[in-house]
DOTI-711329 format. One record per residue (C-alpha): x negated, z negated, y. Coordinates in nm, 3 decimals. Each point is the difference from the previous one (the first is absolute). Layout:
! residues N
<xx:X zz:Z yy:Y> $
...
END
This chain:
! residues 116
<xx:-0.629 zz:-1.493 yy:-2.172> $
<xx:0.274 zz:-0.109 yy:-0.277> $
<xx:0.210 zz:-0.095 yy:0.316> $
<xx:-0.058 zz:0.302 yy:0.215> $
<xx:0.110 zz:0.201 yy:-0.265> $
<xx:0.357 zz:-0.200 yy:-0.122> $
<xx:0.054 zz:0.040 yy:0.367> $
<xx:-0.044 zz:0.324 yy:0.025> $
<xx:0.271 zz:0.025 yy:-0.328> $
<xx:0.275 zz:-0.198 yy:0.136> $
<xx:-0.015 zz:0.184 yy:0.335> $
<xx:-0.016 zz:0.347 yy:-0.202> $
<xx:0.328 zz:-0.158 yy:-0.203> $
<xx:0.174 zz:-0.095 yy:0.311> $
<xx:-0.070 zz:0.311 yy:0.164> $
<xx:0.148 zz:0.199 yy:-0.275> $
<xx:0.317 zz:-0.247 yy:-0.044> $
<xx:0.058 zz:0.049 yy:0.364> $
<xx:0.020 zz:0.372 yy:-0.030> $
<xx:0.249 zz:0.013 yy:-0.333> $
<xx:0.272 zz:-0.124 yy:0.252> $
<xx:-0.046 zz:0.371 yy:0.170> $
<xx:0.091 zz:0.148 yy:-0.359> $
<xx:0.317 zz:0.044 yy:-0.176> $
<xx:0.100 zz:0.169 yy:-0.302> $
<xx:0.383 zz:0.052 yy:-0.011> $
<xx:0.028 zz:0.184 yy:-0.373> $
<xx:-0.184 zz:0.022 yy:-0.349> $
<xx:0.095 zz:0.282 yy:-0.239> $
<xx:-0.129 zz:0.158 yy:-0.286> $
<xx:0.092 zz:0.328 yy:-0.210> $
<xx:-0.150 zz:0.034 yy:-0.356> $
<xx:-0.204 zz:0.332 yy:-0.009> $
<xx:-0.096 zz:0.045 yy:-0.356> $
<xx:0.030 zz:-0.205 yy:-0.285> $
<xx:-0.205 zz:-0.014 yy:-0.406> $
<xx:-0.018 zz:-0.232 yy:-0.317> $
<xx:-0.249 zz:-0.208 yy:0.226> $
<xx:-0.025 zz:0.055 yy:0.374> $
<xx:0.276 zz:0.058 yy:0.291> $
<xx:-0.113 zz:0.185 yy:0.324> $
<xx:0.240 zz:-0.168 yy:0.272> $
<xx:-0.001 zz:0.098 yy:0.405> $
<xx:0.021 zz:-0.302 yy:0.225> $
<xx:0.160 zz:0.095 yy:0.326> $
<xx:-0.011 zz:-0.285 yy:0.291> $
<xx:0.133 zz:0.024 yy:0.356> $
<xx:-0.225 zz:-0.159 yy:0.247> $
<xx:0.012 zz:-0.096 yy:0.362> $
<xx:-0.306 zz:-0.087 yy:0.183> $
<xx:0.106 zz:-0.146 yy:0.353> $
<xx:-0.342 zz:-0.143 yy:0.111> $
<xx:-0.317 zz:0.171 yy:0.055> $
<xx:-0.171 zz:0.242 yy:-0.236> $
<xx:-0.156 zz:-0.132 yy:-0.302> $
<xx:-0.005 zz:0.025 yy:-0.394> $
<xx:0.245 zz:-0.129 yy:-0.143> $
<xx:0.057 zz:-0.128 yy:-0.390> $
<xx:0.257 zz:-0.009 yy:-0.213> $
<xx:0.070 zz:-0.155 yy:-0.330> $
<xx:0.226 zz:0.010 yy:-0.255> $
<xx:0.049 zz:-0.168 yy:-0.265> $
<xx:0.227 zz:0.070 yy:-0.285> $
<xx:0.208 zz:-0.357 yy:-0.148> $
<xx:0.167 zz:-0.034 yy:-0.322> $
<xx:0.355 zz:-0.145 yy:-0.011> $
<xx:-0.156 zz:-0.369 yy:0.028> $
<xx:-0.158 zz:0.104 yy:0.338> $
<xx:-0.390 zz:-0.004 yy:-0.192> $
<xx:-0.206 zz:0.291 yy:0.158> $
<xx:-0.110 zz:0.260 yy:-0.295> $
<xx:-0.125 zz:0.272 yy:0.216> $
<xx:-0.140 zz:0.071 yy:0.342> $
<xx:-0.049 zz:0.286 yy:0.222> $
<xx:-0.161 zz:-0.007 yy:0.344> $
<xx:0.018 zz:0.293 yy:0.257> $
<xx:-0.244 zz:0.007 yy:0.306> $
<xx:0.072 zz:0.265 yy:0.304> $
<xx:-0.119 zz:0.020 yy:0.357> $
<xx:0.264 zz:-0.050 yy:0.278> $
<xx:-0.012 zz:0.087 yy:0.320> $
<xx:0.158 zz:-0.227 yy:0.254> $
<xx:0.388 zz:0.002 yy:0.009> $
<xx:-0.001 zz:0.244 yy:-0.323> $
<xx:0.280 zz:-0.029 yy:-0.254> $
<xx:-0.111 zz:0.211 yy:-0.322> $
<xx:0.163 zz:0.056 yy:-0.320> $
<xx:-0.273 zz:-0.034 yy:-0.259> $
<xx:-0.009 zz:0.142 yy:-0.374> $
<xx:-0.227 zz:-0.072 yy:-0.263> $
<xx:-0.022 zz:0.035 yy:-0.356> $
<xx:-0.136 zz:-0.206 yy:-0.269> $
<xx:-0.010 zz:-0.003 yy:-0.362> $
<xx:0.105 zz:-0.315 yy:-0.210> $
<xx:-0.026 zz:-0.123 yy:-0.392> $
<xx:0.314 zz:0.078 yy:-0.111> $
<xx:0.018 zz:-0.309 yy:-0.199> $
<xx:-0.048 zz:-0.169 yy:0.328> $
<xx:0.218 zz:0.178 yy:0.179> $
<xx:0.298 zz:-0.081 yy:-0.190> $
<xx:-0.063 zz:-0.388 yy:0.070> $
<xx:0.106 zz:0.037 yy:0.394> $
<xx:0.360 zz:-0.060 yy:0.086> $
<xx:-0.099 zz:0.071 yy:0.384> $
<xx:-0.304 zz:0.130 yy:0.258> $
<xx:-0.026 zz:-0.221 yy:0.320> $
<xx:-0.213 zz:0.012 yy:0.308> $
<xx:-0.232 zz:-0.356 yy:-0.141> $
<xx:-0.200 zz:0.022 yy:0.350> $
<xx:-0.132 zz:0.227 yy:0.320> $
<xx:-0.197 zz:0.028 yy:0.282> $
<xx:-0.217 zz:0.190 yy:0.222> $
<xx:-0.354 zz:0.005 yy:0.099> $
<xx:-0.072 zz:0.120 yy:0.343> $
<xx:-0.219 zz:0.345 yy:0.053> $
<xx:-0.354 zz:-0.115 yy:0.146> $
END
């Protein structure tokens, strides 16, 4: 049973590896939306190309300080349809305190899961 199952994970893996070649994301933004003493509310906006089939496809982010060591992470999940190139926008609020550690946002990892 243990085996049948770790199959059934790497080929699930694989599967989902295969399909992140079909994705692209060619731009990460953000626009600070409203700021207090403790929290910032920040808009993420991503530009995404899905070239393959449709599927779901995941994004995250991940916010570095200046010595490249991730302090905060955002991820953003949206349907594609195939051959669909979306702009997407999202907004999130952050600790402050937290916020001010991050010298840049990059794209840490994607992919897509296809629609059953």
């Amino acid at each position: 049973m243990l085996k049948i199952v770790l199959c059934f994970l790497l080929v699930s893996v694989l599967s989902v590896t295969a399909y992140s070649e079909d994705v692209s994301v060619s731009r990460v933004d953000y626009k600070v939306i409203q700021q207090s003493d403790y929290y910032i509310q920040v808009s993420f906006k991503v530009d995404v190309r899905n070239s393959g089939p449709a599927g779901d496809v995941t994004i995250k982010l991940h916010g570095v300080d200046a010595q490249g060591f991730e302090i905060l992470t955002h991820i953003i999940i949206e349907p594609f349809e195939a051959g669909e190139y979306k702009t997407l926008s999202e907004n999130r609020t952050f600790s402050l305190e937290q916020w001010n550690m991050v010298s840049k946002w990059e794209v840490k990892s994607f992919h897509k899961r296809a629609k059953r």
